[in-house]
LOLUMGU-934012 format. One record per residue (C-alpha): residue in three letters; x, y negated, z. Coordinates in steps of 0.5 Angstrom, whole numbers, plus 500, padded with zeros to 3 digits. Each point is the difference from the previous one (the first is absolute). Layout:
N
ALAXYZ ...
//
This chain:
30
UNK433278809 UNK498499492 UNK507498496 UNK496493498 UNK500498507 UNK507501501 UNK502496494 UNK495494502 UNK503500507 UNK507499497 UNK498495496 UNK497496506 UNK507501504 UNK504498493 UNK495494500 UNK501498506 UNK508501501 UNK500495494 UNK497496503 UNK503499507 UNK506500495 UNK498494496 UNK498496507 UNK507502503 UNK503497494 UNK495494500 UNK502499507 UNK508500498 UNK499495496 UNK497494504 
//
C-alpha cells in the first residue's frame, strides 16, 4: 500500500473517533 493511503486512512479514523467523541459528549449534556 502506498504511505499516502495510510495516512489518509488514519486521518478518516481520527475524524471519525472526534466525532463520535463530540456527540457522546453532545449526549452527556442533554
Amino acid at each position: 500500500m502506498e504511505p499516502m493511503s495510510d495516512i489518509v486512512f488514519v486521518g478518516i479514523t481520527v475524524a471519525v473517533f472526534a466525532v463520535i467523541a463530540l456527540i457522546a459528549r453532545g449526549v452527556e449534556k442533554l
